[in-house]
Jmol script that loads the backbone (N, CA, C; Angstrom):
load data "model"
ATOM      1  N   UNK A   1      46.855  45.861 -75.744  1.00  0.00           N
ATOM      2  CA  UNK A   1      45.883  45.328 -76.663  1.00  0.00           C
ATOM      3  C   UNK A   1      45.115  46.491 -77.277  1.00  0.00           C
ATOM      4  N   UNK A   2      44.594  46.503 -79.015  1.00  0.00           N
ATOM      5  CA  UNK A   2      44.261  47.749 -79.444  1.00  0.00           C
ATOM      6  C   UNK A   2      42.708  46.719 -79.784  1.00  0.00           C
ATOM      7  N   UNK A   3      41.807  47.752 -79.327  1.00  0.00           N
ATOM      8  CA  UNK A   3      40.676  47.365 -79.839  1.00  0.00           C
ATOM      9  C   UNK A   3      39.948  48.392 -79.816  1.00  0.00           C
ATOM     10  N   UNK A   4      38.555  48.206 -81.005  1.00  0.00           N
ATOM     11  CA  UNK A   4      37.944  49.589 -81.552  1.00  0.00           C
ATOM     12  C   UNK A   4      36.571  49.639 -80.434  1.00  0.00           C
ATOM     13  N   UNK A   5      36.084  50.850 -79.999  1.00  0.00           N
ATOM     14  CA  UNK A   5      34.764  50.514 -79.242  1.00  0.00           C
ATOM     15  C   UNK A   5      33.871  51.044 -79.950  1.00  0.00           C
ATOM     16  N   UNK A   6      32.894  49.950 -80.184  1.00  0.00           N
ATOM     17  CA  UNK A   6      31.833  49.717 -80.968  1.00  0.00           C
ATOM     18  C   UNK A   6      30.358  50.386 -79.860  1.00  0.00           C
ATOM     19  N   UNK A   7      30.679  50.293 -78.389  1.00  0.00           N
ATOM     20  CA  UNK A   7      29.539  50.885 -77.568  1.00  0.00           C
ATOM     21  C   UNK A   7      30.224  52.219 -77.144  1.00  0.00           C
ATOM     22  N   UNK A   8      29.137  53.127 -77.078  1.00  0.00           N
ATOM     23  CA  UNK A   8      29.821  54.334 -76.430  1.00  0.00           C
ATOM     24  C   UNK A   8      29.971  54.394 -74.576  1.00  0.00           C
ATOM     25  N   UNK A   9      28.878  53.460 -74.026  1.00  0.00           N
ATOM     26  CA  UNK A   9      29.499  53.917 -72.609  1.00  0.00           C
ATOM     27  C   UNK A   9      30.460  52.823 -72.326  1.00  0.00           C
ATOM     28  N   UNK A  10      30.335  51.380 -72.532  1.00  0.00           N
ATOM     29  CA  UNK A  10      30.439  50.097 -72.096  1.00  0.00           C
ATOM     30  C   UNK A  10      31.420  49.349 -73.221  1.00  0.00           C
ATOM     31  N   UNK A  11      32.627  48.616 -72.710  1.00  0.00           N
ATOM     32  CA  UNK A  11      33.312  47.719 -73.928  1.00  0.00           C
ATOM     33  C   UNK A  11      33.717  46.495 -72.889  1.00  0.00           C
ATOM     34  N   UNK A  12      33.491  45.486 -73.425  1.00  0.00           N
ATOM     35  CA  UNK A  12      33.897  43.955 -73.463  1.00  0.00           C
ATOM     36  C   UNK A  12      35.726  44.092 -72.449  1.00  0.00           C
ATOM     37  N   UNK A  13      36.091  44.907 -72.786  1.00  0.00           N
ATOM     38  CA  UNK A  13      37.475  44.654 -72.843  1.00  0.00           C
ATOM     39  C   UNK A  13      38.106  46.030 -72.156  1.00  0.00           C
ATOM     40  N   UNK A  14      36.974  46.859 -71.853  1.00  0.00           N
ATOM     41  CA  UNK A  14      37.651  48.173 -70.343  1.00  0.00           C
ATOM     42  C   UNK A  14      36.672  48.038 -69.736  1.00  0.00           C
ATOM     43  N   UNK A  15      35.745  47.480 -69.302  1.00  0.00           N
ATOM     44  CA  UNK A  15      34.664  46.710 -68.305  1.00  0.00           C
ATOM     45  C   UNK A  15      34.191  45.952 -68.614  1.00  0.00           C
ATOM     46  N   UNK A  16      34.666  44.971 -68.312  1.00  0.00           N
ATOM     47  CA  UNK A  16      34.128  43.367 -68.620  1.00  0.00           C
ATOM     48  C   UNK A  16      32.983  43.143 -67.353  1.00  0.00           C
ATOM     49  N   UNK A  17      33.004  43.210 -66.806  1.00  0.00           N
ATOM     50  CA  UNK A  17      31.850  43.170 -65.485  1.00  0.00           C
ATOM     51  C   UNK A  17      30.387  43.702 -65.818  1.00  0.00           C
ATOM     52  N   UNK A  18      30.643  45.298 -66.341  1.00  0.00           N
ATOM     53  CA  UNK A  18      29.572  46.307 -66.613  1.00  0.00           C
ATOM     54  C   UNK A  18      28.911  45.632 -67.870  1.00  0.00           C
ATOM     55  N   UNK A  19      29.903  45.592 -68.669  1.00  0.00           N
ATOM     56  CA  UNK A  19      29.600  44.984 -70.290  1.00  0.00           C
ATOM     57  C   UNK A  19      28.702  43.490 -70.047  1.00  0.00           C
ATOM     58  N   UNK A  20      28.936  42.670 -69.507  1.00  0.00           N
ATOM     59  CA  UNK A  20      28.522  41.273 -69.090  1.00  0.00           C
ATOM     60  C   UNK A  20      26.717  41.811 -68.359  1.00  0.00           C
ATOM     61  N   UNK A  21      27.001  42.777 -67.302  1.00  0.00           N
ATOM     62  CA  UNK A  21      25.767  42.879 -66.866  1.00  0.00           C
ATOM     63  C   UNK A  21      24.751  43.483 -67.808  1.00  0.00           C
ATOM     64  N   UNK A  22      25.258  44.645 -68.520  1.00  0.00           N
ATOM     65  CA  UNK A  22      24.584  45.062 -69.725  1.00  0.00           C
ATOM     66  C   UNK A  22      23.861  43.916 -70.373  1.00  0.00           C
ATOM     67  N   UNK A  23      24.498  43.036 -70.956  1.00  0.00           N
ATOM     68  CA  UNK A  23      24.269  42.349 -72.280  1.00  0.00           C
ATOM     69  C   UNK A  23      23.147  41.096 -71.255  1.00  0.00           C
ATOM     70  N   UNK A  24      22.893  40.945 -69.817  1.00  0.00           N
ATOM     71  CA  UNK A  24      22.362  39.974 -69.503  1.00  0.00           C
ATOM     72  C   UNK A  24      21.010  40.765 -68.721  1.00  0.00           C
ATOM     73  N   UNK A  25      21.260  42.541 -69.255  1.00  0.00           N
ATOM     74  CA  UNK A  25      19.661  43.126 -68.597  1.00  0.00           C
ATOM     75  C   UNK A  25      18.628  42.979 -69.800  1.00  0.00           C
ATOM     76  N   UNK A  26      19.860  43.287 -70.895  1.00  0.00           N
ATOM     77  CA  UNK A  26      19.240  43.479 -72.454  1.00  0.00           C
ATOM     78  C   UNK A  26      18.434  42.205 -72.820  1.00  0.00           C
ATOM     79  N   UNK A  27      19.295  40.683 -72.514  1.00  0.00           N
ATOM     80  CA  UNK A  27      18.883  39.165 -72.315  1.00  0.00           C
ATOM     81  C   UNK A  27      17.584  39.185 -71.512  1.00  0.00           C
ATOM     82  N   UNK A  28      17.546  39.520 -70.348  1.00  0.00           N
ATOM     83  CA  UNK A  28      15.953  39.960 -69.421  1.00  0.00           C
ATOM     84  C   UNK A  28      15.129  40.442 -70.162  1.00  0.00           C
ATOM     85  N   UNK A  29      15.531  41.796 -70.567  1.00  0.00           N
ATOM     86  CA  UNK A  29      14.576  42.491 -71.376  1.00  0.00           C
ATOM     87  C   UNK A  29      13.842  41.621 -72.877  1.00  0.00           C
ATOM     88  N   UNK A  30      14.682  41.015 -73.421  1.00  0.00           N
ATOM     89  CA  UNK A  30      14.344  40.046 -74.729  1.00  0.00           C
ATOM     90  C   UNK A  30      13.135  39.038 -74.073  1.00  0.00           C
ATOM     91  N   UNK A  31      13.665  38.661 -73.044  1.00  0.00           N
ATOM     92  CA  UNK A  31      12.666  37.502 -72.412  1.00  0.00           C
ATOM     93  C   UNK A  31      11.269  38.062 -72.215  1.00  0.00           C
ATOM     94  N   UNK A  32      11.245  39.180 -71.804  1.00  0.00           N
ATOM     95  CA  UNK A  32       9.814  40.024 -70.955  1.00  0.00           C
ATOM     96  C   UNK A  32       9.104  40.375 -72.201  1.00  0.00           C
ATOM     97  N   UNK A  33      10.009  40.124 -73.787  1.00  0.00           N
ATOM     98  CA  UNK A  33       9.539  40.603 -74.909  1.00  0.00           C
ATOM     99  C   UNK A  33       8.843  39.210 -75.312  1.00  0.00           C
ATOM    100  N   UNK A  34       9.011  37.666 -74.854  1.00  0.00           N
ATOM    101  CA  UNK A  34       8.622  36.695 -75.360  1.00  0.00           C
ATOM    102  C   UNK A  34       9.292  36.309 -76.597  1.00  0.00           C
ATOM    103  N   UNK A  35      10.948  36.906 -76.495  1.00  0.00           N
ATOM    104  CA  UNK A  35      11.762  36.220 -77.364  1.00  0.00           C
ATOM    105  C   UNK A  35      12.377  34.926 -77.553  1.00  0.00           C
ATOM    106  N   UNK A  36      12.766  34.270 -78.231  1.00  0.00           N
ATOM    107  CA  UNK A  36      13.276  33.194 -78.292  1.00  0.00           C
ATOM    108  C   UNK A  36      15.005  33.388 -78.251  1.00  0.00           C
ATOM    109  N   UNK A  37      15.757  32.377 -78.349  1.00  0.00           N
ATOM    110  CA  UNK A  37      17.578  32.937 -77.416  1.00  0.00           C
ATOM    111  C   UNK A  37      17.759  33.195 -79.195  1.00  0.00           C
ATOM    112  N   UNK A  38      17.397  32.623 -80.204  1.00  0.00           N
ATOM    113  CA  UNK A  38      18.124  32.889 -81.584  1.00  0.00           C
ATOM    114  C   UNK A  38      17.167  34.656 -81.807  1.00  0.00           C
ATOM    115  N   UNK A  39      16.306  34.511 -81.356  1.00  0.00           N
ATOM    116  CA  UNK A  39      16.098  35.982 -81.295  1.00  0.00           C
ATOM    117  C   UNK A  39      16.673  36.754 -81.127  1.00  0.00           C
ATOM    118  N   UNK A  40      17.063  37.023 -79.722  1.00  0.00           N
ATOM    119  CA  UNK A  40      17.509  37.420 -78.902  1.00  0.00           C
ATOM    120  C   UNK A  40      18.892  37.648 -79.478  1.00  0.00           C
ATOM    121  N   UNK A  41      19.655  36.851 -79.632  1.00  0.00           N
ATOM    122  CA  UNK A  41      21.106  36.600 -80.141  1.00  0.00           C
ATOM    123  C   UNK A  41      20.905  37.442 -81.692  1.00  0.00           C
ATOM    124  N   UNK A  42      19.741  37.587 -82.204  1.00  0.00           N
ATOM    125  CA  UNK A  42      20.135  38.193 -83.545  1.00  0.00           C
ATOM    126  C   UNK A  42      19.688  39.963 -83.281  1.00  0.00           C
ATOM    127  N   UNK A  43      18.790  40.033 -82.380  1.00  0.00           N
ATOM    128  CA  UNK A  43      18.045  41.163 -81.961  1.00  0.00           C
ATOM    129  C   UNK A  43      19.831  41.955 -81.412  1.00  0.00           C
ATOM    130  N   UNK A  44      20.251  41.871 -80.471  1.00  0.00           N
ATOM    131  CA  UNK A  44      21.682  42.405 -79.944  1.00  0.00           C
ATOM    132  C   UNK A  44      22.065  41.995 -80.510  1.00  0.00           C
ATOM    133  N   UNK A  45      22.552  41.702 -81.372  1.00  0.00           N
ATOM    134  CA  UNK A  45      24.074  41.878 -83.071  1.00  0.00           C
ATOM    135  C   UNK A  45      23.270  42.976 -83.303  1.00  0.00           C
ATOM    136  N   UNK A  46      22.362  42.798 -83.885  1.00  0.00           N
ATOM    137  CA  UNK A  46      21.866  44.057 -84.801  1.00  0.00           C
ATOM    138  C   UNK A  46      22.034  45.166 -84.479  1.00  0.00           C
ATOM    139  N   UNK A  47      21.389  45.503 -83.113  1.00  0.00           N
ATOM    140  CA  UNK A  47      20.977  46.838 -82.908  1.00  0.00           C
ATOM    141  C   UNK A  47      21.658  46.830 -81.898  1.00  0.00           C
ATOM    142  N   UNK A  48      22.532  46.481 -80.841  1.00  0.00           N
ATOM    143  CA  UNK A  48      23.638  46.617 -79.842  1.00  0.00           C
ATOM    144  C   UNK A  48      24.841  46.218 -80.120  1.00  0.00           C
ATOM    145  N   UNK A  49      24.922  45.918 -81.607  1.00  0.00           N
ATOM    146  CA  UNK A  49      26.493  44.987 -81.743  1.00  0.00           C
ATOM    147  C   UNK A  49      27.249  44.539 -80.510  1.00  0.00           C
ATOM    148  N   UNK A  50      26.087  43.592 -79.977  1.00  0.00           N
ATOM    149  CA  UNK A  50      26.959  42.333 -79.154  1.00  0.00           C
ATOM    150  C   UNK A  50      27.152  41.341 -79.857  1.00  0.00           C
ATOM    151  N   UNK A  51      28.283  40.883 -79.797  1.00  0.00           N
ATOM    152  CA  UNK A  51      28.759  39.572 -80.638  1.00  0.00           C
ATOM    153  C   UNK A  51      27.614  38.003 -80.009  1.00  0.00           C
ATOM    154  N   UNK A  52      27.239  37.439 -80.899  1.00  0.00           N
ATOM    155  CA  UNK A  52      26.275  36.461 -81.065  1.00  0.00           C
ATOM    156  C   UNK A  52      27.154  35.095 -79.827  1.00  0.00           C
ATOM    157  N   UNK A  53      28.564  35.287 -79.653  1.00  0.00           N
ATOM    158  CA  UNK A  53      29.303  34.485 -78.815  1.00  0.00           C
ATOM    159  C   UNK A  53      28.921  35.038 -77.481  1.00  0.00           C
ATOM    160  N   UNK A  54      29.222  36.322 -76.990  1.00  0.00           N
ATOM    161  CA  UNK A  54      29.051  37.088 -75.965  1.00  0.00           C
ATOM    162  C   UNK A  54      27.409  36.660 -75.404  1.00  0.00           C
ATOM    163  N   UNK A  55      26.602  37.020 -76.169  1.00  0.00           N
ATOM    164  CA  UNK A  55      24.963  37.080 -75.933  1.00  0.00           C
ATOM    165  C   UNK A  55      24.815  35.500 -75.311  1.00  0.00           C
ATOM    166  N   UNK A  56      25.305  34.382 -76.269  1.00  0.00           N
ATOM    167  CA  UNK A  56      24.968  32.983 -76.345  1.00  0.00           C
ATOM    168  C   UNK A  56      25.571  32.853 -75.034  1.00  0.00           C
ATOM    169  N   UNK A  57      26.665  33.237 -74.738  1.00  0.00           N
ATOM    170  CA  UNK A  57      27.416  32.870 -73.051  1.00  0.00           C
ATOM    171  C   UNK A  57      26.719  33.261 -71.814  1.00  0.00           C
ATOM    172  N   UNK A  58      26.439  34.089 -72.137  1.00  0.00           N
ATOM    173  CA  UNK A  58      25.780  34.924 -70.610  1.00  0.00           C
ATOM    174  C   UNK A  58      24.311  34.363 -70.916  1.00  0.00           C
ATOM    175  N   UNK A  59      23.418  33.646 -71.999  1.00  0.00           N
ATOM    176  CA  UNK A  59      22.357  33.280 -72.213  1.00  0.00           C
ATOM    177  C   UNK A  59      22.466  31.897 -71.326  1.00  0.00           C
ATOM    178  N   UNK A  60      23.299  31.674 -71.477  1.00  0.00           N
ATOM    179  CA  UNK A  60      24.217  29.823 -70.843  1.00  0.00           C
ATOM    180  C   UNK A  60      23.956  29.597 -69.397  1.00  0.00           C
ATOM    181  N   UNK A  61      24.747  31.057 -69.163  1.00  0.00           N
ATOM    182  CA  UNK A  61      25.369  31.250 -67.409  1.00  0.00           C
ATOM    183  C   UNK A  61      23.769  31.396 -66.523  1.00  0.00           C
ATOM    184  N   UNK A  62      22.601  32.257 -67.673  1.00  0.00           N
ATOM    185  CA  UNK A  62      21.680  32.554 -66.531  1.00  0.00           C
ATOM    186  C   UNK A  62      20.248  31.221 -66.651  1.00  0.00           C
ATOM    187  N   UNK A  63      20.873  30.609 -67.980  1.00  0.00           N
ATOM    188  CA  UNK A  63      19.624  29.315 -67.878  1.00  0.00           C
ATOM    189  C   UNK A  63      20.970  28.610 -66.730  1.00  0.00           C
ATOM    190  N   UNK A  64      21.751  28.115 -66.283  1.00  0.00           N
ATOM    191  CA  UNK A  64      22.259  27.482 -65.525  1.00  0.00           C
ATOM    192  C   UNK A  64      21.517  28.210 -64.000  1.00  0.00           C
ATOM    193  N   UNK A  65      21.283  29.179 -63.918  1.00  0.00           N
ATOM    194  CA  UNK A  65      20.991  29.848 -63.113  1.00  0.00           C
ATOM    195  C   UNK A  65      19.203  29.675 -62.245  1.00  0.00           C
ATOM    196  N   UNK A  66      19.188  29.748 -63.383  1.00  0.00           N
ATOM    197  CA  UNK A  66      17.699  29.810 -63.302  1.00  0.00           C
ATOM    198  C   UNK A  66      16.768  28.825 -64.237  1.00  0.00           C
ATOM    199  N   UNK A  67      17.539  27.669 -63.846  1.00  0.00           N
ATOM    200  CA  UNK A  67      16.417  26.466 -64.455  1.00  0.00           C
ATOM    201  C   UNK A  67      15.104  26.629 -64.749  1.00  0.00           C
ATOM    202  N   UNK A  68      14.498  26.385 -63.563  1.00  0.00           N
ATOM    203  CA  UNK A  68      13.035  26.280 -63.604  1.00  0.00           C
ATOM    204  C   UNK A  68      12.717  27.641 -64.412  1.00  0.00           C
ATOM    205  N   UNK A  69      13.048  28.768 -64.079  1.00  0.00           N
ATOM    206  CA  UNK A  69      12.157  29.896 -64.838  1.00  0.00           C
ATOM    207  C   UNK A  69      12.279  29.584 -66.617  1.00  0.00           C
ATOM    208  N   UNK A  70      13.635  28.814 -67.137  1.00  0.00           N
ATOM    209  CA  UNK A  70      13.898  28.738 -68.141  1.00  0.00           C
ATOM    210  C   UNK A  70      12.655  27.255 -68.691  1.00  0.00           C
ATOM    211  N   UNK A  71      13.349  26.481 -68.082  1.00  0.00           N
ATOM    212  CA  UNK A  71      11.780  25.150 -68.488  1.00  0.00           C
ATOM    213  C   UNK A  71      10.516  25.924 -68.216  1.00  0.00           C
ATOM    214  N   UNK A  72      10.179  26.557 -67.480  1.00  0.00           N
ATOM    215  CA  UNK A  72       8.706  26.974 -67.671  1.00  0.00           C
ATOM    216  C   UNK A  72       8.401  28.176 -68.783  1.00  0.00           C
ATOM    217  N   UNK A  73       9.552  29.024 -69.400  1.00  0.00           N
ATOM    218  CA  UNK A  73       9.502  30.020 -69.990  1.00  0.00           C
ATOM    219  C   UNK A  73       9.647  29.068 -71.820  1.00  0.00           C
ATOM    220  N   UNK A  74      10.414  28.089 -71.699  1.00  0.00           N
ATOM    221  CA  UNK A  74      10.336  27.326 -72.868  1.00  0.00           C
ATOM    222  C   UNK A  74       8.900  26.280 -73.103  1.00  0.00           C
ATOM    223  N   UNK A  75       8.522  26.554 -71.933  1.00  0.00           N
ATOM    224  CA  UNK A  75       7.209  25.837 -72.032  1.00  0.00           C
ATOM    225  C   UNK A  75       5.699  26.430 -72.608  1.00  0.00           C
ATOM    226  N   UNK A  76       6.459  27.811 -72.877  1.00  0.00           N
ATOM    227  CA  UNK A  76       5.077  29.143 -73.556  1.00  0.00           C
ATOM    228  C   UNK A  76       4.932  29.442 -74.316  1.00  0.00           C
ATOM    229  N   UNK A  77       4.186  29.302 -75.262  1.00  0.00           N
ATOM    230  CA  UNK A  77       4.129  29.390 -76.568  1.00  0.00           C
ATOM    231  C   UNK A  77       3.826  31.201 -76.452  1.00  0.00           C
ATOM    232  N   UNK A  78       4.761  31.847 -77.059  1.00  0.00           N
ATOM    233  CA  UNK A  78       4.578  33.160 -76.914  1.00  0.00           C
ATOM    234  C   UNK A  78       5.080  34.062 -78.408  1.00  0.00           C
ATOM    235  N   UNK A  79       4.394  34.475 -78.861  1.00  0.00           N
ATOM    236  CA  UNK A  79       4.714  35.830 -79.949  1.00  0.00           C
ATOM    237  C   UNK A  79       5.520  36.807 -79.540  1.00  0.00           C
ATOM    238  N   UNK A  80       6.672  37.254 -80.345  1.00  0.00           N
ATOM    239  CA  UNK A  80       7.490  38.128 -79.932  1.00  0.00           C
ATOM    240  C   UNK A  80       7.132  39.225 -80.361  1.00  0.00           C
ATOM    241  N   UNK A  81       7.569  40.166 -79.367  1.00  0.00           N
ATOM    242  CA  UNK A  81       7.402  41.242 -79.928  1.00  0.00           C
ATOM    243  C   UNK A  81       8.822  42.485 -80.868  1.00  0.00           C
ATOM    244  N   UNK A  82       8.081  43.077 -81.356  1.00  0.00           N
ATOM    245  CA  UNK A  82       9.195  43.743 -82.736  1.00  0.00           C
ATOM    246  C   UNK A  82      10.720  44.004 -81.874  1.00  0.00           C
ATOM    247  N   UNK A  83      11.713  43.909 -83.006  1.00  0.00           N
ATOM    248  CA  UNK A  83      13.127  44.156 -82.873  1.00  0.00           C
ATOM    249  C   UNK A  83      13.154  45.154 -82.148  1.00  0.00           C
ATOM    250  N   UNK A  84      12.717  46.266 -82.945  1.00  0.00           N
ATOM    251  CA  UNK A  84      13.006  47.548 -82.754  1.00  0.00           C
ATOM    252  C   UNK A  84      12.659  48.046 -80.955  1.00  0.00           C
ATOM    253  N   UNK A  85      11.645  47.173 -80.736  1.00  0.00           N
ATOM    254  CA  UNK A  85      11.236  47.505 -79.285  1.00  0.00           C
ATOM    255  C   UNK A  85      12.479  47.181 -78.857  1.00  0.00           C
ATOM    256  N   UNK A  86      13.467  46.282 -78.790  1.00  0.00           N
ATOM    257  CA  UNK A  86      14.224  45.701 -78.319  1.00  0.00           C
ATOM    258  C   UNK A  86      15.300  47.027 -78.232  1.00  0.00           C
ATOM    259  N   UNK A  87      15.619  47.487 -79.554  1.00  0.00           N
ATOM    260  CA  UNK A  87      16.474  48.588 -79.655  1.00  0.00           C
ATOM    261  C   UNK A  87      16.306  49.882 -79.070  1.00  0.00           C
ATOM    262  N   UNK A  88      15.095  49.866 -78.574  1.00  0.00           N
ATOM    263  CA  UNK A  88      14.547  51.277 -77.837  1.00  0.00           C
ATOM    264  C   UNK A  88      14.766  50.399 -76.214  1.00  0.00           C
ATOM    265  N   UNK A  89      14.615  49.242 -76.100  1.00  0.00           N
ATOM    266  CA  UNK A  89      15.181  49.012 -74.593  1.00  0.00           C
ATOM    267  C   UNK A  89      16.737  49.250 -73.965  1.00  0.00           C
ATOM    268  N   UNK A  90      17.943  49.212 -75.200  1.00  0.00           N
ATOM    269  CA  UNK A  90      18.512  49.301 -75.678  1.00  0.00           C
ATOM    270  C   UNK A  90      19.708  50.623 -74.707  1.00  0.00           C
ATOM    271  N   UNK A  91      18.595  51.672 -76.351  1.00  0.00           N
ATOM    272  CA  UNK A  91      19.049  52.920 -76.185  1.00  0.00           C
ATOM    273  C   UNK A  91      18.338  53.417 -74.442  1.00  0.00           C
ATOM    274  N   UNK A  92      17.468  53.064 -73.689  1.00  0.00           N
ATOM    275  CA  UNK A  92      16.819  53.342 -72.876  1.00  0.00           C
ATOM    276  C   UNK A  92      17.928  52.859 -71.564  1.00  0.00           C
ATOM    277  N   UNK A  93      18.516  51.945 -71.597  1.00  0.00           N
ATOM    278  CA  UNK A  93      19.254  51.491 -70.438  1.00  0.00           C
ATOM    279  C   UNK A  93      20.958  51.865 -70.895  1.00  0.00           C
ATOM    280  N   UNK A  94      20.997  52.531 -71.777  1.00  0.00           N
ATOM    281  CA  UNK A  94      22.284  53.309 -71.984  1.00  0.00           C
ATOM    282  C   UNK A  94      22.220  54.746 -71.655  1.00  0.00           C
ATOM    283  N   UNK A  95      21.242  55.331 -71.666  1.00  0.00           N
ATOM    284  CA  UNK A  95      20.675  56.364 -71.549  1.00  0.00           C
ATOM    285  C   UNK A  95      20.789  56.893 -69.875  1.00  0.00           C
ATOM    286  N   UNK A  96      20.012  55.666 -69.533  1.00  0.00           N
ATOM    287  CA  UNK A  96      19.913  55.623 -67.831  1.00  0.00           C
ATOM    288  C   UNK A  96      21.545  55.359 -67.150  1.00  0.00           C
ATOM    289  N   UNK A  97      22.497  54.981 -67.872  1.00  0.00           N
ATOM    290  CA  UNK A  97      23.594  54.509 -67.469  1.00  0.00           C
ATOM    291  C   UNK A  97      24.738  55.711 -67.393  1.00  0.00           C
ATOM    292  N   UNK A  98      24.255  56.857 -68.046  1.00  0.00           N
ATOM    293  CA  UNK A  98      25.080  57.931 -68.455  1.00  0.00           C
ATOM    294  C   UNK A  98      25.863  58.700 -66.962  1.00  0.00           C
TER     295      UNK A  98
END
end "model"
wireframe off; spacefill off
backbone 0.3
color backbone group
């Protein structure tokens, strides 16, 4: 299978494990930002080119996971904070991953 890698440490498809945990610290991190999941899902396309399918799945797996934190976290009316923070969390846990 030929595919292009769009991340420099981490790909979907020569660590699927690593890649999955990545994209669900980055998902944590969105939350601690008081993002919303269409946030979130547009925040990583942008600035992590994770595919909006990828993000939405593992967004799935950890509200299955973690009910209650999810009903009480949808229950907060909260202001997000900027993209870009998101993209410096980003580059910060790729950084640490080296």
């Amino acid at each position: 299978m030929h595919h292009t890698h769009q991340h420099p440490l981490l790909c979907l498809y020569c660590h699927p494990h690593s890649y999955i945990r990545m994209v669900q610290h980055l998902i944590e991190r969105c939350l601690l930002l008081h993002m919303s999941q269409e946030q979130c899902i547009k925040a990583l396309e942008e600035h992590a080119s994770i595919t909006p399918l990828v993000t939405l799945t593992v967004w799935k797996e950890l509200q299955k996971e973690n009910e209650d934190f999810f009903r009480a976290y949808y229950s907060q009316n909260f202001s997000p904070m900027p993209i870009n923070e998101v993209f410096k969390l980003h580059q910060d846990y790729q950084q640490g991953n080296k």
